[in-house]
C-alpha positions as CSV (number, residue, x, y, z in Angstrom):
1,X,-47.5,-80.4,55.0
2,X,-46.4,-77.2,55.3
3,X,-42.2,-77.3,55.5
4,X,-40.7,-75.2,57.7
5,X,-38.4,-73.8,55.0
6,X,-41.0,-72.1,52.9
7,X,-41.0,-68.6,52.6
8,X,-39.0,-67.7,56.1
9,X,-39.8,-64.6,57.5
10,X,-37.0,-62.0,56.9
11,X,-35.2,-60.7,60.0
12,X,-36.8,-57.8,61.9
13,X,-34.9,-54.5,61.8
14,X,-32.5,-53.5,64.4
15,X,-34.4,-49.7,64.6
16,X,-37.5,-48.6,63.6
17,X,-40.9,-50.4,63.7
18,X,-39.8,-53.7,64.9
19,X,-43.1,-54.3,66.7
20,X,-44.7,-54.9,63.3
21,X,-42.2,-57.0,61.8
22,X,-42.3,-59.2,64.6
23,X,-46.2,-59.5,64.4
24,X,-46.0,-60.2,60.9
25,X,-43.3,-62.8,61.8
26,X,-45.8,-64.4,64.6
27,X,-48.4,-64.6,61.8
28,X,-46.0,-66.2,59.4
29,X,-45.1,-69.0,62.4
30,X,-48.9,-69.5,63.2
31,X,-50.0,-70.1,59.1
32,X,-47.0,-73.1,59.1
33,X,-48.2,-74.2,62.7
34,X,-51.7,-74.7,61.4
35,X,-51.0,-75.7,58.2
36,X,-48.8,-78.6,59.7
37,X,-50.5,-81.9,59.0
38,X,-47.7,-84.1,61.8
39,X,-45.6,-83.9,64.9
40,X,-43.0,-83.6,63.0
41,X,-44.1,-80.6,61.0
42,X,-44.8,-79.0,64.3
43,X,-41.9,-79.6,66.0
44,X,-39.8,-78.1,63.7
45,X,-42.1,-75.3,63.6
46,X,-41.7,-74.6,67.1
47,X,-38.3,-75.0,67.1
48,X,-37.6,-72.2,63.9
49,X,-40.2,-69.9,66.0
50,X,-38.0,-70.7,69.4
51,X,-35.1,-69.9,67.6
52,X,-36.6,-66.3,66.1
53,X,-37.6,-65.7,69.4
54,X,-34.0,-66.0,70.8
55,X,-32.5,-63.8,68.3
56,X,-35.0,-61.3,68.7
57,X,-34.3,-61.4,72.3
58,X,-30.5,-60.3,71.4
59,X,-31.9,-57.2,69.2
60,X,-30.9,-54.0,71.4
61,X,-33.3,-52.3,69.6
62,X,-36.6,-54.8,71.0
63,X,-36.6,-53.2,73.9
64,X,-36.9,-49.8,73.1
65,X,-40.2,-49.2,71.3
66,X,-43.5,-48.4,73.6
67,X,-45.3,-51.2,72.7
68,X,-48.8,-50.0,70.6
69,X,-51.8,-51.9,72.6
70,X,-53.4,-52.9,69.0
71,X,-50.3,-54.8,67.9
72,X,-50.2,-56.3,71.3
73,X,-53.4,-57.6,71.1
74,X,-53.0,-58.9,67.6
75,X,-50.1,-60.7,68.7
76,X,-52.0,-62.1,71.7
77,X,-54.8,-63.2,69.2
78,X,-52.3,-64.7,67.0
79,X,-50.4,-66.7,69.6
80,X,-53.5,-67.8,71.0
81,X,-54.4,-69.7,67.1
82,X,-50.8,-70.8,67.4
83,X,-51.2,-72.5,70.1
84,X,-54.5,-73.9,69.5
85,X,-52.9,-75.5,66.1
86,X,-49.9,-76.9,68.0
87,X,-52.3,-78.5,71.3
88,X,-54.4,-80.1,68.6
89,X,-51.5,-81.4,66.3
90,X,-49.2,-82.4,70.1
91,X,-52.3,-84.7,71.3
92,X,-53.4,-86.3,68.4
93,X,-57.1,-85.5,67.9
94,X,-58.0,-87.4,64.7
95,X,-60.9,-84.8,64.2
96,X,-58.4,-81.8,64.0
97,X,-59.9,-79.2,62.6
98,X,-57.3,-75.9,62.2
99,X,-58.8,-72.7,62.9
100,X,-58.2,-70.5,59.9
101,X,-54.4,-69.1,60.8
102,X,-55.4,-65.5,60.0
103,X,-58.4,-65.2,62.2
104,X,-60.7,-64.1,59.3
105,X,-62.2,-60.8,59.0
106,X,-61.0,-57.6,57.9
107,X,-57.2,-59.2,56.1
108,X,-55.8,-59.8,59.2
109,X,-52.9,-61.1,57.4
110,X,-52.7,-58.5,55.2
């Protein structure tokens, strides 16, 4: 199980090129989601990602920044394997079978 306290993400920038940072931070949440092996794991997974989102919503700066359609997408495509990771874990499906949390191809985690 992956714990929830390894390697947090750092705390996106007030200025500059928040839209990254908080990609990067979506990947981060979505490689401890589908390395989570319980409910438990999960849960508190969700809740440290709820809890980034909050405070990102209180960044003045979030708002600002004409949102790049690649980086959009990427964070639509890693939401989507976040989500997928956290159904499976939620309902119990003794096959589960994570889908690899950086989407393969090309370093998408970098």
């Amino acid at each position: 199980m992956i714990a929830v306290a390894d390697s947090p993400p750092a705390a996106c920038p007030t200025e500059g090129d928040i839209a990254a940072c908080a990609v990067a931070t979506l990947e981060h949440y979505t490689k401890q989601m589908c390395g989570c092996k319980d409910k438990t794991c999960a849960d508190a997974t969700n809740e440290a990602l709820a809890k980034w989102g909050t405070e990102m919503a209180k960044n003045p700066g979030a708002g600002n920044q004409k949102p790049d359609p690649n980086l959009a997408q990427k964070a639509a495509d890693i939401m989507t394997r976040y989500t997928e990771c956290m159904t499976k874990l939620m309902m119990g499906d003794p096959n589960m079978k994570a889908p690899d949390p950086c989407g393969g191809g090309d370093d998408p985690c970098g």
